[in-house]
C-alpha positions as CSV (number, residue, x, y, z in Angstrom):
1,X,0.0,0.0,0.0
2,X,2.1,3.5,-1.3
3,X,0.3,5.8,1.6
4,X,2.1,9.2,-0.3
5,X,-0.4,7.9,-3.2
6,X,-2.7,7.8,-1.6
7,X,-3.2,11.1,0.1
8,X,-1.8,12.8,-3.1
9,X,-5.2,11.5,-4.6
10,X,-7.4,12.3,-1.4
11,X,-6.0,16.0,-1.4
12,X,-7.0,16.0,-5.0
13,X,-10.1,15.0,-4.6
14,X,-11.0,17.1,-1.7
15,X,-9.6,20.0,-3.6
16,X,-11.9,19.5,-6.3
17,X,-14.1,19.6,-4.2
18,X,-13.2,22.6,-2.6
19,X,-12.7,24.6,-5.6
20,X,-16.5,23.4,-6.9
21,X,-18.2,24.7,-3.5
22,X,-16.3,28.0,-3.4
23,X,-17.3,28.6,-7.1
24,X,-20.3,28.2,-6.3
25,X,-20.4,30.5,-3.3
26,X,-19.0,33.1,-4.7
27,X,-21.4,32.5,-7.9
28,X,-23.9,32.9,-5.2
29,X,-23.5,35.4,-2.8
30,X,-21.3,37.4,-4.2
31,X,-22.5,38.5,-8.0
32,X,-25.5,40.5,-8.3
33,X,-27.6,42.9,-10.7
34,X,-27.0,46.2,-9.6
35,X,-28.8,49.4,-11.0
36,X,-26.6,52.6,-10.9
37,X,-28.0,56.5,-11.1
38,X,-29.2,56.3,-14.3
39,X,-30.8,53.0,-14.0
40,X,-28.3,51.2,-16.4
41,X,-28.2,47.6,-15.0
42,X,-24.5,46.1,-14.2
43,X,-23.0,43.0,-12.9
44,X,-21.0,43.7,-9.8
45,X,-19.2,41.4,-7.6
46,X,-19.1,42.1,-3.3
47,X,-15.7,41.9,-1.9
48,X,-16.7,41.6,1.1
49,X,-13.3,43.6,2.3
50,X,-15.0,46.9,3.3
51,X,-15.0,48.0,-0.5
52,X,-18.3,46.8,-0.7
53,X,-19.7,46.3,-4.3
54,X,-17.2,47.1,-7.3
55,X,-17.8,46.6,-11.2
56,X,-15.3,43.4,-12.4
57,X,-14.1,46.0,-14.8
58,X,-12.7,48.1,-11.6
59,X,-11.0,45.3,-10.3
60,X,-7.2,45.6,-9.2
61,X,-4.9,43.2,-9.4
62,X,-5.3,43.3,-5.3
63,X,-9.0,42.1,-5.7
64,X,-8.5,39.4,-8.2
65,X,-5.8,38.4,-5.7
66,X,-7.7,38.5,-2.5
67,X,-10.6,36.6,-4.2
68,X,-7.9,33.7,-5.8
69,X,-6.2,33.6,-2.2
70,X,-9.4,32.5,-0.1
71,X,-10.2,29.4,-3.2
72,X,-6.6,28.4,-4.2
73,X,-4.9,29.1,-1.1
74,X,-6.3,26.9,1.5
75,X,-5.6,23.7,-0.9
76,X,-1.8,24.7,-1.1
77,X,-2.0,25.0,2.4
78,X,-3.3,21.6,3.1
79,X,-1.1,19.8,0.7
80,X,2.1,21.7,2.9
81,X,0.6,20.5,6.0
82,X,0.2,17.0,4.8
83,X,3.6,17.1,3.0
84,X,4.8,17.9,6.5
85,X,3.3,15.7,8.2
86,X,4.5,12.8,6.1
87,X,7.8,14.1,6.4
88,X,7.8,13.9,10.4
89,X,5.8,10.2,10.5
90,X,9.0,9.4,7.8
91,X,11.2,10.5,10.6
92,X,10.3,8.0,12.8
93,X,10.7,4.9,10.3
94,X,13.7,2.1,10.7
95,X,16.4,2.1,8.7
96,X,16.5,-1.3,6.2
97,X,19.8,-3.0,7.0
């Protein structure tokens, strides 16, 4: 049984996963129809940050970031935990002699 595989796939999956549900969240709760002053309709996306609601065409490179951070982010950080983790458990394995 190759345990490394094995989590390799399981962080994949659950990654998938991940990325799916936070689509959809943001898809959700955080695009809307807004009317400005002179009632022209817009699509406009909630940061959520204090900046409240911004036109995608406003976007900065900061909000594109702070938005990719939150759904890519916590995958890469699970993967490092579990890369760590593996790497201590390893520690603790005999030597073949």
């Amino acid at each position: 049984m190759n345990a490394g595989r094995g989590l390799l796939r399981l962080w994949i999956f659950a990654s998938a996963i991940w990325l799916i549900s936070w689509g959809a969240y943001i898809w959700i709760s955080r695009l809307d129809a807004l009317e400005d002053a002179t009632g022209q309709r817009f699509i406009a996306f909630h940061t959520g940050f204090g900046a409240g609601w911004k036109e995608p065409k406003d976007f900065a490179f900061a909000d594109y970031l702070s938005v990719a951070s939150v759904g890519l982010g916590l995958p890469f950080i699970v993967l490092g935990l579990g890369y760590g983790a593996c790497w201590v458990i390893a520690g603790f394995r005999r030597r073949a002699n």
